[in-house]
C-alpha positions as CSV (number, residue, x, y, z in Angstrom):
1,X,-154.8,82.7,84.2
2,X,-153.6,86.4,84.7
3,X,-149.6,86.7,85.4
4,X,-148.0,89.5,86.7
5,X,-145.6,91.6,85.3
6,X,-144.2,94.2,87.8
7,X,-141.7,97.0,87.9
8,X,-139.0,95.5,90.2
9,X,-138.3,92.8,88.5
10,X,-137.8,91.6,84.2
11,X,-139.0,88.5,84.3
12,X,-142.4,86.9,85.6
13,X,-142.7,83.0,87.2
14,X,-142.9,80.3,85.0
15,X,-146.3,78.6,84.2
16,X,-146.4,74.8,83.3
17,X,-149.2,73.4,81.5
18,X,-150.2,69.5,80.2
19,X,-152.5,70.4,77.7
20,X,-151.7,68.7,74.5
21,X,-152.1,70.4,71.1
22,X,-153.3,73.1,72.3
23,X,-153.3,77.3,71.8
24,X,-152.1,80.0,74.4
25,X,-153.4,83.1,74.1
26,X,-152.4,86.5,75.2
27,X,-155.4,88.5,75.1
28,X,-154.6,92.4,74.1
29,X,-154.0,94.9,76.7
30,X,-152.9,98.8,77.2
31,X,-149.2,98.8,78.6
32,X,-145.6,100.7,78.7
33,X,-144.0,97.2,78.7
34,X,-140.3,98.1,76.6
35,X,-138.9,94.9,75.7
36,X,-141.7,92.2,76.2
37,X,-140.8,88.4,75.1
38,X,-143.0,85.5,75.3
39,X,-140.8,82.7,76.3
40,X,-142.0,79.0,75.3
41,X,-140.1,75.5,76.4
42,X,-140.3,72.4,77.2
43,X,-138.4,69.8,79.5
44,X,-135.5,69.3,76.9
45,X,-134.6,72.8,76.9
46,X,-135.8,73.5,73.9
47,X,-137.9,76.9,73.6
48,X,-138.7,80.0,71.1
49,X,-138.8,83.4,71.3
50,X,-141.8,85.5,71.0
51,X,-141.4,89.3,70.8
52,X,-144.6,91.3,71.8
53,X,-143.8,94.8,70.5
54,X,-147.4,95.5,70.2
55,X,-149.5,94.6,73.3
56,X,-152.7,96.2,72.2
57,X,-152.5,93.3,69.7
58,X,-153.8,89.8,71.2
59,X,-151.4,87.0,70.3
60,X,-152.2,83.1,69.6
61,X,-149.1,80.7,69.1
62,X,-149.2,76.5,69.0
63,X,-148.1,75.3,72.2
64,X,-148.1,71.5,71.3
65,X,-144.3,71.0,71.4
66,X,-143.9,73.3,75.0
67,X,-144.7,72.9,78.7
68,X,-144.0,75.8,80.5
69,X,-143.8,79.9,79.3
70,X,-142.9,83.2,80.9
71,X,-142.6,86.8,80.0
72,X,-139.3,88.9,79.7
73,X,-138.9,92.8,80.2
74,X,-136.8,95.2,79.8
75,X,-138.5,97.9,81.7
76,X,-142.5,98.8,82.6
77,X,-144.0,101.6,84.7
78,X,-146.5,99.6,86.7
79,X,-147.6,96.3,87.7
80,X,-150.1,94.8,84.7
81,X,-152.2,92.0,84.9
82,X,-151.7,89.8,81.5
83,X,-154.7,87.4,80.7
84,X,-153.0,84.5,79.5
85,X,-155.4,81.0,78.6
86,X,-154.3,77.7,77.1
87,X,-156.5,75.2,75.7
């Protein structure tokens, strides 16, 4: 799935998923993202903090315990299309 990280806003919609014991995978990418946090939780409230200093980097994080994610932002200077999978 590709999400969108645009100027205007710091935060992108949050994707739900039901896939159990499973990996979600941020392929790498060129950006100017300042700030960028993967954001993992599930129904309870419970969640953890990613920090993706280094997009050029792909990143691959158990998702077993989570249902949903989203990215946060300080700042960018264009829209990007992130490739994002889980399985």
């Amino acid at each position: 799935m590709d999400i969108i990280i645009s100027p205007e806003k710091k935060k992108t919609e949050e994707k739900y998923f039901t896939h159990q014991n499973c990996q979600l995978t941020v392929k790498p990418f060129k950006s100017n993202i300042s700030g960028l946090t993967l954001f993992l939780q599930n129904a309870n409230g419970h969640g953890r903090q990613i920090p993706l200093s280094d997009t050029e980097v792909g990143v691959t994080e158990n998702v077993t315990d989570f249902g949903y994610f989203w990215f946060e932002y300080s700042s960018c200077d264009k829209e990007y299309k992130v490739s994002v999978t889980v399985d």
